[in-house]
C-alpha positions in Angstrom: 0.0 0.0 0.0 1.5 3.6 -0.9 0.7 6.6 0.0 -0.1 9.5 -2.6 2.5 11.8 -3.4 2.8 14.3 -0.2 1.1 12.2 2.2 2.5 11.4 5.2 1.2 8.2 7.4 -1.2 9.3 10.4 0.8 9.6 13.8 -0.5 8.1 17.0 0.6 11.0 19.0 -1.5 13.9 17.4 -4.6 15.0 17.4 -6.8 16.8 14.6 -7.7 19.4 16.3 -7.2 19.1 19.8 -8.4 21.6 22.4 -7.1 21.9 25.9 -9.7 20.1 28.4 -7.4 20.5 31.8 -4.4 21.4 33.3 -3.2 19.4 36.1 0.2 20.3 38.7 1.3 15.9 38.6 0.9 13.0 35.8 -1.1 11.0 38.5 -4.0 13.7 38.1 -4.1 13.7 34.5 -4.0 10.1 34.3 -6.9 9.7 36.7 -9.1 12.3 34.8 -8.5 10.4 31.6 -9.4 7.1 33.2 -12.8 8.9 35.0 -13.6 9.7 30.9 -12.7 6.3 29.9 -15.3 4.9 33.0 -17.9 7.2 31.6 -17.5 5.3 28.4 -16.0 8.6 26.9 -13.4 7.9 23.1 -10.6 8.2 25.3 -8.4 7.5 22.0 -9.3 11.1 21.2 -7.3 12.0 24.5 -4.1 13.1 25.0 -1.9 14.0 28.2 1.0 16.0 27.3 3.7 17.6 30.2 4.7 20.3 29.4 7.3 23.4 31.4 10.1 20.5 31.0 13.0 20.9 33.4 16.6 19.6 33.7 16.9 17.7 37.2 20.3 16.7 37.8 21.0 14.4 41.0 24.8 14.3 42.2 25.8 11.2 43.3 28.9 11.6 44.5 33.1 12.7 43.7 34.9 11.3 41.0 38.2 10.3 42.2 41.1 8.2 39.9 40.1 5.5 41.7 36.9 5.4 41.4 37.0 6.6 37.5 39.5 3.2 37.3 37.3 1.0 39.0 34.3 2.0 37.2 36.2 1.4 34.0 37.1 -1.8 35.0 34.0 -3.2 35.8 32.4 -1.8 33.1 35.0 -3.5 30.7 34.9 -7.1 32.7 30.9 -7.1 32.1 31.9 -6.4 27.8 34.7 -8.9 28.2 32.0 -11.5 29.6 29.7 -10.4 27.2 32.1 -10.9 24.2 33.3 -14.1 26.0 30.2 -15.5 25.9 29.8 -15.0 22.4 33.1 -16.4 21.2 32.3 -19.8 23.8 29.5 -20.4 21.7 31.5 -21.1 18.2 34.6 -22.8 20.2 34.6 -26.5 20.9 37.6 -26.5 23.6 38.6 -23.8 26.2 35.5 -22.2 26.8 36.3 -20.8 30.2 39.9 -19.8 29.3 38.2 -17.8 26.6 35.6 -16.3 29.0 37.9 -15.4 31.3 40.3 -14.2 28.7 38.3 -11.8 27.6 37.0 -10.6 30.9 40.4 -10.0 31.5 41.5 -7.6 28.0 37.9 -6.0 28.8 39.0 -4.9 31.9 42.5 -3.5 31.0 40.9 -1.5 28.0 38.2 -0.3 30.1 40.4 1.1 32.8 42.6 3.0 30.3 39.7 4.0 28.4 38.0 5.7 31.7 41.4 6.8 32.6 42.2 8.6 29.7 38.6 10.1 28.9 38.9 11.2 32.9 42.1 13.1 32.0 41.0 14.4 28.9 38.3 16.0 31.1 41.3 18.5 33.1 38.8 18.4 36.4 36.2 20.1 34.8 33.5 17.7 35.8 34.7 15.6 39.2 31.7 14.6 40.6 29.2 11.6 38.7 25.2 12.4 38.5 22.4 11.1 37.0 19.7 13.0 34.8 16.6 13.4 34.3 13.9 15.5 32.3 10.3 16.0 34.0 7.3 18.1 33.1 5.9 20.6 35.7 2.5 20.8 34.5 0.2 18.3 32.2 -2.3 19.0 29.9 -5.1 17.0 28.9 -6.2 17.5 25.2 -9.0 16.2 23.6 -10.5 16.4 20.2 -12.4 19.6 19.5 -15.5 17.7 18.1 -15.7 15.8 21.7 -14.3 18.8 23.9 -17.8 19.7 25.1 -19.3 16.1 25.9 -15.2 15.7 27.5 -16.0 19.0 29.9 -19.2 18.5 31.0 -18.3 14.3 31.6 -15.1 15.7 33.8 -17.1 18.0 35.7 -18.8 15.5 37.4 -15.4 14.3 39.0 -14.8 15.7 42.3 -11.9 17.3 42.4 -10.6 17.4 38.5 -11.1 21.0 38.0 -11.4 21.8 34.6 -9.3 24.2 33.0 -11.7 27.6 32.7 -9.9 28.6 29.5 -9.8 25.6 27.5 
């Protein structure tokens, strides 16, 4: 099946024309207004929840240290050595652990001068480790604009999912 010329396949993730229905502070909200609709025998597939006012969280873990950059690195090669290992086991007949632990062993050396020498390459400018993560402040339900009115009036009904006046 092809598509005339232009035409682009239908994406799951938009809407017509959507109109905002509510604007909730947390997911959870959202989610249960959406579900209420969906109780109420409402199209929920002409729903949408979208988060929007995205920030940047980052969560320090802890210092980076030599040591701990080395370490990291050598773990982190011994699991790809294993991994690797495993693979070559599988299409040798003898030796399978030496080979296993072979490789463990290179993956280890070339992940510790691989962390070591991307920890230099930094100069200090990052010694501390983190992990990231983007989140939405605020999420707003949209719903298609020839089911927005039967959406508002079905949502009013639930205590506490204050609908949003301007939508």
């Amino acid at each position: 099946m092809s598509l005339p010329s232009g035409a682009t396949p239908a994406s799951p993730l938009k809407l017509a024309f959507p109109q905002s229905l509510a604007i909730y502070d947390d997911y959870q909200s959202a989610q249960k207004a959406v579900d209420y609709l969906a109780d109420q025998k409402f199209p929920v597939q002409q729903c949408m929840i979208v988060g929007t006012d995205l920030k940047r969280i980052e969560r320090i873990t802890g210092r980076l240290t030599t040591g701990r950059v080395a370490l990291g690195g050598a773990l982190s090669g011994v699991w790809f050595g294993l991994f690797i290992g495993l693979i070559f086991a599988i299409f040798t007949e003898e030796g399978a652990l030496v080979t296993i632990i072979s490789t463990m062993l290179f993956g280890a050396l070339f992940g510790l001068i691989f962390a070591l020498v991307s920890y230099a390459l930094t100069r200090g400018q990052r010694d501390f480790s983190s992990v990231t993560q983007v989140v939405a402040t605020r999420y707003e339900v949209l719903v298609e604009h020839k089911v927005a009115a039967q959406a508002r009036e079905l949502l009013a009904r639930l205590p506490g999912a204050t609908p949003d006046p301007f939508a």
